[in-house]
N, C-alpha and C positions, 0 to 999 in steps of 0.2 A: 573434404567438408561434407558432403554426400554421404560418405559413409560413416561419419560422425553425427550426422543428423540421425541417420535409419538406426542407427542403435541407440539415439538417446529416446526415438518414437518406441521401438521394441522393447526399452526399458519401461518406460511408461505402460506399454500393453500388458507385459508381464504384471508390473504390480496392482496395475488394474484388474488381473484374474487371481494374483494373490488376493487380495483385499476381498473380493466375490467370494474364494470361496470360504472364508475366512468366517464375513459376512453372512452369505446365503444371500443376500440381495445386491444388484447392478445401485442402488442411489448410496444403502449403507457404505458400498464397496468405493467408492467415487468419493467421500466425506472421508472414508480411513484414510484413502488414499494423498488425501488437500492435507487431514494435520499431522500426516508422516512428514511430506514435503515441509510444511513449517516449521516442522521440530526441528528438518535439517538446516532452516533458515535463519533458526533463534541466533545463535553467534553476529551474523551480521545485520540481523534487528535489531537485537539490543545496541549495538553499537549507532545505530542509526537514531536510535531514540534516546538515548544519553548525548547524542548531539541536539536533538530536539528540546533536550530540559534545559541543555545550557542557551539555548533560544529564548525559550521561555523565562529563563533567568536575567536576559538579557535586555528583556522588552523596556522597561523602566528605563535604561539608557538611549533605546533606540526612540522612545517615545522624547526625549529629549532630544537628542540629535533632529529628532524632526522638526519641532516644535522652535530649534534653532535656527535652520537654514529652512522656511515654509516658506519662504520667497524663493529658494533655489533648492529645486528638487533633484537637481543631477547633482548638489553639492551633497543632498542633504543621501543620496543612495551611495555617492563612495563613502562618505563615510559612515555610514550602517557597516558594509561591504567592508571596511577596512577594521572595525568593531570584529564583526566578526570573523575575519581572519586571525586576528589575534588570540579568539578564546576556541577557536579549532569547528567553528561552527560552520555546517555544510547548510544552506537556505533550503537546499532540494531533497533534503534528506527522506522526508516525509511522505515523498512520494517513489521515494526507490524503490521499498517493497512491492509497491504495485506495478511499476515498471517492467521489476526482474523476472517477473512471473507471464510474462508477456511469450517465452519461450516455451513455455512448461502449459500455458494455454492452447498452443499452436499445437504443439505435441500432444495433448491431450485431445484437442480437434483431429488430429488425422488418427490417433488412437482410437478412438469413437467410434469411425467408417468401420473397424471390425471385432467390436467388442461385442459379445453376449449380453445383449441389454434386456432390458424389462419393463414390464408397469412399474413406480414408484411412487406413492402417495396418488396424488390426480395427474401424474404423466405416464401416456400409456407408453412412452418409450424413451430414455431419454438421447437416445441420437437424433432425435425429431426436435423443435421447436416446444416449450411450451406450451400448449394450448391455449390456456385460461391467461398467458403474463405476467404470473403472479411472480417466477421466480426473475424476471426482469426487472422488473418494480422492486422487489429486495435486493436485486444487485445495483441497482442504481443508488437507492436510501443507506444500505450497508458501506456503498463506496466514501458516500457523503460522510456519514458519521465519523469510517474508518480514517479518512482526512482529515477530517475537524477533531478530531481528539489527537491526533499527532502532532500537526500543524501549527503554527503562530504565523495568524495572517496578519502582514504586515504590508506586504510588496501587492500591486496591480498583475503581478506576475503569477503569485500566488493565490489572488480572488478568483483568476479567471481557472488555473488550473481546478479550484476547488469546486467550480462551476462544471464546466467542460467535460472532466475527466467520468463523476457519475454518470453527464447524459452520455456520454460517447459508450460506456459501457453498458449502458441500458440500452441503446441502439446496438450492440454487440449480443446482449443476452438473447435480446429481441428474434433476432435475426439466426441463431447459430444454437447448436442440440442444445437440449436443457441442460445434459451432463454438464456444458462449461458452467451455464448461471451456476449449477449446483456448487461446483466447486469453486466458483466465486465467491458465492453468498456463504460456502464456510469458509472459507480463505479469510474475508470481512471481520465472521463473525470472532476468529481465532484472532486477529490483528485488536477487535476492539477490547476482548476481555485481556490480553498481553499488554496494550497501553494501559489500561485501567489499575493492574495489576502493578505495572510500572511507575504510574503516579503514585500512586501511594507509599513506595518504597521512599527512602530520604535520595532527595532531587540530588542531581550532580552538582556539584559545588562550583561557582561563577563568582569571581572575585570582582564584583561590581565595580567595588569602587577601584581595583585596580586596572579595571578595564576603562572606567571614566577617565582615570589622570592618565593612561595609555594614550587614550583616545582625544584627549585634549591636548599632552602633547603634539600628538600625530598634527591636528589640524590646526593651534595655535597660528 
């Protein structure tokens, strides 16, 4: 595992001086480097988010189920839960992008300790902390939106992650070289134009009402 780690950090430093010289700058180089990564991620985005429209397709029923059982809330979440298991709906989907990236930050934090960095914009270096905060403050606002345009908040589970998850990596950005904000805050920014771009395409088809008579079966 060890030495499955040290080559996925070595990969990473490699394309971080690919990308530099590519570039000519350590910030530009760090930003090619986040929507290479995404582009290799699109396949199991989009899948993630075609789970998320049949969500959102799905809310009209779940607003019902609710509406049904508001006297009994553990009645009223299996069967959401049992809704959508049926239409192939994953509740956490929304947040697995952000998740899976959790690896590939770590990697890019130890990759940092020996990269050839620089001034960029107003950071005089970004192995170093932000100075001014700015780009913490974007990784936190970015995370938020990147959430909420994915998301169908519905569950206590999911207000809180929608909550939590910004400030946690705002206290991350905070704390840790600007390179990660940087590549957060374009991580974010590629996540929110790909949803956007995603809404507008024709939503994944949820056969409502055959999920209702499903589902009223079920709990009949």
């Amino acid at each position: 595992m060890s030495q499955l780690w040290h080559w996925f950090v070595a990969a990473i430093e490699a394309g971080l001086e690919w990308s530099r010289a590519v570039t000519g700058s350590a910030g530009l180089s760090i930003i090619l480097f986040t929507v290479l990564v995404r582009l290799l991620l699109l396949p199991l985005t989009f899948s993630q988010m075609r789970s998320m429209q049949r969500m959102q397709a799905l809310q009209p029923e779940v607003e019902r189920i609710q509406k049904r059982y508001r006297n009994n809330p553990q009645k009223a979440n299996e069967a959401i839960m049992k809704l959508w298991r049926e239409h192939n709906v994953n509740p956490a989907s929304g947040c697995l992008p952000l998740l899976i990236q959790f690896p590939i930050l770590y990697g890019l934090f130890l990759a940092l300790r020996t990269f050839s960095s620089g001034a960029f914009l107003w950071i005089p270096d970004l192995r170093h902390a932000d100075p001014y905060f700015v780009l913490p403050i974007l990784a936190g606002v970015t995370t938020y939106v990147q959430m909420k345009t994915a998301m169908t908040v519905t569950q206590p589970q999911q207000r809180t992650m929608l909550v939590l998850m910004p400030l946690m990596l705002t206290f991350f950005a905070w704390s840790f070289p600007a390179g990660l904000a940087l590549y957060w805050v374009t991580s974010n920014v590629f996540s929110i134009v790909q949803q956007i771009w995603m809404n507008r395409q024709q939503p994944a088809p949820a056969p409502a009402g055959k999920g209702k008579r499903g589902h009223e079966r079920g709990i009949s």
